[in-house]
C-alpha positions as CSV (number, residue, x, y, z in Angstrom):
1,X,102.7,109.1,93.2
2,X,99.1,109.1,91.8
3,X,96.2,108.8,94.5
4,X,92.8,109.7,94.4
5,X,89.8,111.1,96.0
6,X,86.3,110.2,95.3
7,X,83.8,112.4,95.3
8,X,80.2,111.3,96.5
9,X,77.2,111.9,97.5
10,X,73.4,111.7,97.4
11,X,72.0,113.0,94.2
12,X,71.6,117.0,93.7
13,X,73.8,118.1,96.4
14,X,76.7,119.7,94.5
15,X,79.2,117.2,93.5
16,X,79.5,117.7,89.9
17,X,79.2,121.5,91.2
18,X,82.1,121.1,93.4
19,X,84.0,119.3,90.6
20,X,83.5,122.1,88.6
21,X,84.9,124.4,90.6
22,X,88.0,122.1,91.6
23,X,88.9,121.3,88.0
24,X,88.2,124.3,86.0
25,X,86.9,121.2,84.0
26,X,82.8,121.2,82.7
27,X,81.4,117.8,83.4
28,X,77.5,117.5,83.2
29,X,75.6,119.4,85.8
30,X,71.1,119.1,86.4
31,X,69.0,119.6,88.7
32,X,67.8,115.9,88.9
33,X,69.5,112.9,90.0
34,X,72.2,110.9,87.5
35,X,73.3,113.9,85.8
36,X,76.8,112.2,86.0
37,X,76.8,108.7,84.9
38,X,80.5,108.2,83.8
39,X,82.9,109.8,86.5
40,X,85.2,112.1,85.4
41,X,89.0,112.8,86.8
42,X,90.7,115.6,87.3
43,X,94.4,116.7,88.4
44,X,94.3,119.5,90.5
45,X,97.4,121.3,91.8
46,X,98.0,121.5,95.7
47,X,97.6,125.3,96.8
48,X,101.4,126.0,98.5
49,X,102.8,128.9,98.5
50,X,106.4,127.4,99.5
51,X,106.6,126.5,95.6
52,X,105.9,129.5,93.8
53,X,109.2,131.4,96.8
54,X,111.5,128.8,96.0
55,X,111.0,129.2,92.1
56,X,111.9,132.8,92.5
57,X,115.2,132.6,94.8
58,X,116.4,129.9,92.4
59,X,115.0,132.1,89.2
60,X,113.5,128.4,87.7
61,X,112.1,127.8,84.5
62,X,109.7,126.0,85.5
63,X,107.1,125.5,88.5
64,X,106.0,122.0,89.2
65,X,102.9,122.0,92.3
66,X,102.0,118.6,94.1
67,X,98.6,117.1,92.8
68,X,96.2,115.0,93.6
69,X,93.4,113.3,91.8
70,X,89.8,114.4,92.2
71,X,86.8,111.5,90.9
72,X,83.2,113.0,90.4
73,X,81.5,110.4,90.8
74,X,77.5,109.2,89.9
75,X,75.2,110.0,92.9
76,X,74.7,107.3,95.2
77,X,70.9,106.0,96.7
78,X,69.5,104.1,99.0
79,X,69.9,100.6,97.8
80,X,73.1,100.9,96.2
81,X,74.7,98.4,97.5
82,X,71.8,95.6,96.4
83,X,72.2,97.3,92.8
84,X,69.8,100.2,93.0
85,X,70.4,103.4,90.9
86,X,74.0,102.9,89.9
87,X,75.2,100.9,92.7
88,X,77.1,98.2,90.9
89,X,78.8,101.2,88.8
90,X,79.0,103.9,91.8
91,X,80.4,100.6,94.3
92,X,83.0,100.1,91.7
93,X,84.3,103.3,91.2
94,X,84.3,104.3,94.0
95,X,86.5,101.1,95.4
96,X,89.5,102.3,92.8
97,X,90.2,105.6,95.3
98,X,92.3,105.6,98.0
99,X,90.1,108.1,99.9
100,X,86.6,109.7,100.0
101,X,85.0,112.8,99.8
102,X,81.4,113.1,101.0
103,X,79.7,115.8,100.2
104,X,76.6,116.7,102.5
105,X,74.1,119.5,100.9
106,X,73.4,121.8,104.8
107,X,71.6,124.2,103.2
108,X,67.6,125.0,102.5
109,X,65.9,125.7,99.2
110,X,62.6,124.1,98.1
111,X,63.6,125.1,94.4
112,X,66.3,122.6,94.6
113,X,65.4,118.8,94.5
114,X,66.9,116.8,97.2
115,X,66.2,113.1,96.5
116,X,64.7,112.6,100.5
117,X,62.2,115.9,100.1
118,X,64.1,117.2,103.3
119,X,67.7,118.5,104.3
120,X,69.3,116.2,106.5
121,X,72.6,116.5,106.5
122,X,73.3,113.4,109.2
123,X,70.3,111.3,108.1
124,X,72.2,111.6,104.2
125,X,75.5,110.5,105.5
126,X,74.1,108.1,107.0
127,X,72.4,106.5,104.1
128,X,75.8,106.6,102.2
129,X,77.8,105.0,105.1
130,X,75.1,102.3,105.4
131,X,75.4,101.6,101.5
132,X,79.3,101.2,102.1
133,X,78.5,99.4,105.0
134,X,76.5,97.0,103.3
135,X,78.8,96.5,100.1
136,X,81.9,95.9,102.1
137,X,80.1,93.0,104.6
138,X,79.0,91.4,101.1
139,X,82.6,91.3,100.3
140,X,83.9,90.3,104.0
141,X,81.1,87.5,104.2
142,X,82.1,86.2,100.6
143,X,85.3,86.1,101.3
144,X,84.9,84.0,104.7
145,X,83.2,81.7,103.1
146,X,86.1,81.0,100.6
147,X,89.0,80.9,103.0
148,X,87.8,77.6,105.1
149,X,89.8,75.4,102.5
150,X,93.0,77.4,103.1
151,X,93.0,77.8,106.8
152,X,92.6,74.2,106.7
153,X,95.7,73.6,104.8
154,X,97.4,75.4,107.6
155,X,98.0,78.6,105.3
156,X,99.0,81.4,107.7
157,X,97.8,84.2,105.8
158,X,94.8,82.8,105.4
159,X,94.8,82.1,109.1
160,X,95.7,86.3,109.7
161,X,93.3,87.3,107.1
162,X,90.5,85.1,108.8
163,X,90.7,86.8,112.5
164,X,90.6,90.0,110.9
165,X,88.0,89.6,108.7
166,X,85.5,87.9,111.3
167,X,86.4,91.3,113.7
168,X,85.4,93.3,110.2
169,X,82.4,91.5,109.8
170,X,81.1,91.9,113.6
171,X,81.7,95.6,113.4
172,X,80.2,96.1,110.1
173,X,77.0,94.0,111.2
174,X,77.1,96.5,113.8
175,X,76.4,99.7,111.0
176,X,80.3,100.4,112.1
177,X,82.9,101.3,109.1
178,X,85.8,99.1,108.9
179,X,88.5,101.9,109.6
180,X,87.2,101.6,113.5
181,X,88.5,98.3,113.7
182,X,91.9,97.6,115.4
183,X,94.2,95.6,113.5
184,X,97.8,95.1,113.8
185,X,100.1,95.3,110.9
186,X,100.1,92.0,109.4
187,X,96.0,91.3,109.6
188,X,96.1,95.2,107.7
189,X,98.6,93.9,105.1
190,X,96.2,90.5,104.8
191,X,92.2,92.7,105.2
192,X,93.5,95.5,102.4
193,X,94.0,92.8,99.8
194,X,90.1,93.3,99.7
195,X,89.6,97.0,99.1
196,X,87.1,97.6,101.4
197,X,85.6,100.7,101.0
198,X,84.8,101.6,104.6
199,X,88.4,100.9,105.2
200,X,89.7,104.5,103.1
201,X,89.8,107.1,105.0
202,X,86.8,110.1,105.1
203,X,86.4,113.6,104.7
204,X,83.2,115.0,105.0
205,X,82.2,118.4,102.6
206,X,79.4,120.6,103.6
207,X,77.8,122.3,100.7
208,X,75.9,125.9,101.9
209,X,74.8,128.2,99.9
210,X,75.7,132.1,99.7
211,X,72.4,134.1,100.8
212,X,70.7,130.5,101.7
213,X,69.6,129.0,104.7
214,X,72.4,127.6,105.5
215,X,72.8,125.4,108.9
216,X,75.8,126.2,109.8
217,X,74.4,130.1,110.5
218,X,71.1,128.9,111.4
219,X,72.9,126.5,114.1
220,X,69.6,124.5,114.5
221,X,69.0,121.4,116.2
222,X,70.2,119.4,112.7
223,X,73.5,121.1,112.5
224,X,74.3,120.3,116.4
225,X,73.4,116.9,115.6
226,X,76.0,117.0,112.9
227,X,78.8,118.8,114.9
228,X,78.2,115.9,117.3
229,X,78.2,113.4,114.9
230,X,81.7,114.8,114.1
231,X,83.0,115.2,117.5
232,X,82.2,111.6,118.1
233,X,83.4,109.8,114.9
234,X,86.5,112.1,114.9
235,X,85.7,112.6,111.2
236,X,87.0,115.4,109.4
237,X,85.0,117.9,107.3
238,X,85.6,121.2,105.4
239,X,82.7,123.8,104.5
240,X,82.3,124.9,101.0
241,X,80.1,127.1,99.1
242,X,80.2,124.6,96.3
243,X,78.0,127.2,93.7
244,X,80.3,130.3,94.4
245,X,83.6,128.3,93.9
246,X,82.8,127.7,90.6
247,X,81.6,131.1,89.1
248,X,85.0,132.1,90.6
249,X,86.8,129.1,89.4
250,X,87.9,130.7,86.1
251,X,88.9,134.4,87.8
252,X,92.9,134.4,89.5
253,X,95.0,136.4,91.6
254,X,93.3,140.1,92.5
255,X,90.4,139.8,90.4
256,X,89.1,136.4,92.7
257,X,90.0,138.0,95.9
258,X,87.9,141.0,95.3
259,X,85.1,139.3,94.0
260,X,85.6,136.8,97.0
261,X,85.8,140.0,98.9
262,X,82.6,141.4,97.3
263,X,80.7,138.2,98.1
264,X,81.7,138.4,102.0
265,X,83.7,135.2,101.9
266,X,86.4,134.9,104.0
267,X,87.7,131.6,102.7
268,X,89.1,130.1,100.1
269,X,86.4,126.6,100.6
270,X,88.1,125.3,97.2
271,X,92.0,125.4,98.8
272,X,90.7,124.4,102.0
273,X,89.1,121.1,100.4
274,X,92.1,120.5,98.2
275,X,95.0,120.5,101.5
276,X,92.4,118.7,103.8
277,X,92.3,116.0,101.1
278,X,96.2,115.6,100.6
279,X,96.3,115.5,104.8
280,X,93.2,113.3,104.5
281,X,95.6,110.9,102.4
282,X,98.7,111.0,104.2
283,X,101.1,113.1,102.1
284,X,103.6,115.3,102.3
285,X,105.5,117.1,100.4
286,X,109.6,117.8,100.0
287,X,111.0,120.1,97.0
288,X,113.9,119.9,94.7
289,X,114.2,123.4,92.8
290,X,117.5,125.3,91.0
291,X,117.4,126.9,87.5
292,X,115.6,124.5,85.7
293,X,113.1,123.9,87.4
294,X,111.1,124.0,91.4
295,X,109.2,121.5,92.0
296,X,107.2,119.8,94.6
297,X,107.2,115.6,94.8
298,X,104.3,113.8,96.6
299,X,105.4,110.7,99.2
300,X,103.8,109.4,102.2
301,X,104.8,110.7,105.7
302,X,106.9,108.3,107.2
303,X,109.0,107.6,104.2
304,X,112.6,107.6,104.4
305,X,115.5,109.3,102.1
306,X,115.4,106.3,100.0
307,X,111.8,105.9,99.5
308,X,111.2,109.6,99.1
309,X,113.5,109.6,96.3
310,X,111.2,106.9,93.9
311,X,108.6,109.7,93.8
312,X,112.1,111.2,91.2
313,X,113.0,107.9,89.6
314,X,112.5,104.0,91.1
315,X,116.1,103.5,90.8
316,X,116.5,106.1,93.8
317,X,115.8,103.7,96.2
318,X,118.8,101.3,94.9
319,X,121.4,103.8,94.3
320,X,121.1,106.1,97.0
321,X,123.9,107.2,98.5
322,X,123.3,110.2,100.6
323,X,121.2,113.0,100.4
324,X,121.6,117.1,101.1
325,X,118.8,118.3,102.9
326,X,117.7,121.8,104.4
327,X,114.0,123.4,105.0
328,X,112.8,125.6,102.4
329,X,112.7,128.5,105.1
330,X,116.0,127.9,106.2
331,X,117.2,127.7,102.4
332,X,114.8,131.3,101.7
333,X,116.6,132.9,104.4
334,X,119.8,132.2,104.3
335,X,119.9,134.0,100.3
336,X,121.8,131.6,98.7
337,X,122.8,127.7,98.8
338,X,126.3,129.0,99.3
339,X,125.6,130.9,102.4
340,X,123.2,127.8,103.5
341,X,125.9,126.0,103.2
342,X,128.9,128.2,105.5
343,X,125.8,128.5,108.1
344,X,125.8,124.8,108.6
345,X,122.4,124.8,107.6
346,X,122.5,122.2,104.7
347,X,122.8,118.4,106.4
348,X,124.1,115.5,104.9
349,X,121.6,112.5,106.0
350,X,121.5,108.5,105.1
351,X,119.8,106.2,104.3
352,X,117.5,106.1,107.8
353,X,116.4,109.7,107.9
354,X,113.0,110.0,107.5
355,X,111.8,113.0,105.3
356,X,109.7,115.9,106.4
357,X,107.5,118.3,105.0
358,X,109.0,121.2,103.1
359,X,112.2,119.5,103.4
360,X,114.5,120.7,100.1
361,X,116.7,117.9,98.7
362,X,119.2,116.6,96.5
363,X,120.3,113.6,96.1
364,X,123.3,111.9,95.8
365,X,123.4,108.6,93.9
């Protein structure tokens, strides 16, 4: 399962930066805006532990992580949306994700440009969402437009697709994103055959600044304004020291913890970004693992047996028979599959079980 995340942002505050440090990949980084015209994609592994455990008990050549699919994408300003900058370039790359990353500079330093001559952190964001706003209810009204012939031929599609475009277009008029909108399944199946951008889901990154003035330690009056812009939206958001993840981005194991250490971070912000976007997307993870190999498959919650089993091979879902499952804590504990197996501890589930996270599987087929 391929998805991806988008990362954007005004210009100058840290997304090629942040890209950097997620990707271990050099893309074009300056301290003035358009620095990154073309966007460039990176695969990065999902931080899990539970991988790298069951590769040892089952001694496996090889160790397989989930991934997911990071896009650095050109800044984005004012005007976007009507073509200026990059818009028509940033609008359409950013409409080929499944999900986007903000990212929201909350830190102070006069030597570094910001493209509004102040830090702002909910003013920025909202400039970007207004952008999205604004592409997405030229899309809505466009479409509208075109569907009168349809609905008038009595097509019900066009009929669902109609009502759930007009409640679209009031909220959006509204400066609302179209995610707030409550749809029921078939106007969602009809509304996502536009790829609204405001429809993808959100998570907001906060760029400080080791040694900086950083908002988030100030706690001024523009960070509580952002906590209760948060609060309110129910957004999600991750901090990140975007500049210190990448000088460690090349160092592993003891050698980035004690430099982490020796910086007085706490946090990994890198990890943290990384698992918040595969939640932020709706995955999960289940394992398959013995000699050969461990390794971690990407599906959507919700998915049963079956469907889980296409993230292997698309005939799964045809010729599945059965499938033995057990948690991969259950499976660590118990020493052995044979000794999983006299404790009860392996089941044997159809067709309608629906997968969970960290669940280890084979299937039968």
């Amino acid at each position: 399962m391929s998805l991806s995340i988008g990362i954007v942002g005004l210009p100058n505050v840290g997304k090629s930066t942040l890209f950097n440090a997620l990707t271990r990949k050099s893309v074009l980084v300056a301290n003035y805006p358009f620095a990154t015209i073309d966007p460039s994609v990176g695969v990065v592994a999902v931080p899990d532990e539970r991988i790298f455990k069951l590769a040892e008990f089952s001694k496996s050549a090889k160790t397989i992580p989930a991934a997911v699919e990071f896009v650095d994408i050109a800044g984005l300003v004012k005007g976007a949306s009507a073509g200026e900058g990059l818009g028509n370039k940033f609008l359409t790359n950013i409409r080929e994700t499944d999900a986007i990353a903000e990212v929201v500079r909350i830190f102070d330093d006069e030597n570094i440009i910001h493209v509004s001559n102040k830090v702002e952190p909910l003013s920025d964001i909202e400039t970007i969402n207004l952008e999205l706003i604004l592409a997405d209810l030229q899309t809505v009204t466009k479409r509208l437009s075109s569907l009168g012939s349809e609905i008038k031929k009595g097509t019900k599609t066009a009929i669902i697709e109609n009502g759930a475009a007009e409640k679209i277009k009031v909220a959006l008029e509204a400066g609302q994103l179209s995610s707030t909108v409550s749809l029921d399944e078939k106007e969602i199946v009809e509304i996502n055959k536009l790829c609204l951008i405001t429809m993808k889901p959100i998570l907001y990154i906060l760029n400080k600044k080791a040694g900086g003035k950083n908002l988030d330690e100030l706690k001024d009056e523009r960070w509580e304004k952002l906590l209760k812009f948060f609060k309110e939206s129910k957004s999600q958001y991750v901090i990140v020291d975007a500049g210190i993840e990448q000088e460690l981005k090349d160092l592993e194991g003891k050698d980035k913890t004690e430099m982490r250490e020796g910086l007085g971070i706490k946090d990994d912000g890198v990890n943290d970004l990384i698992k918040a976007g595969y939640n932020l997307l709706g995955l999960i993870t289940y394992f398959t693992t013995g000699e050969d190999e461990t390794r971690a498959w990407t599906i959507k919650k919700g998915w049963t047996a079956p469907e889980a089993g296409t993230a292997i091979h698309g005939d799964f879902k045809e010729k599945f028979v059965r499938a033995e499952i057990i948690e991969w804590d259950k499976l660590l504990a118990s020493g052995s599959y044979g000794s999983a197996r006299e404790k009860g501890l392996v089941r044997t589930e159809g067709k309608d079980y629906v997968v969970k996270d960290g669940d280890v599987i084979e299937f039968k087929i």
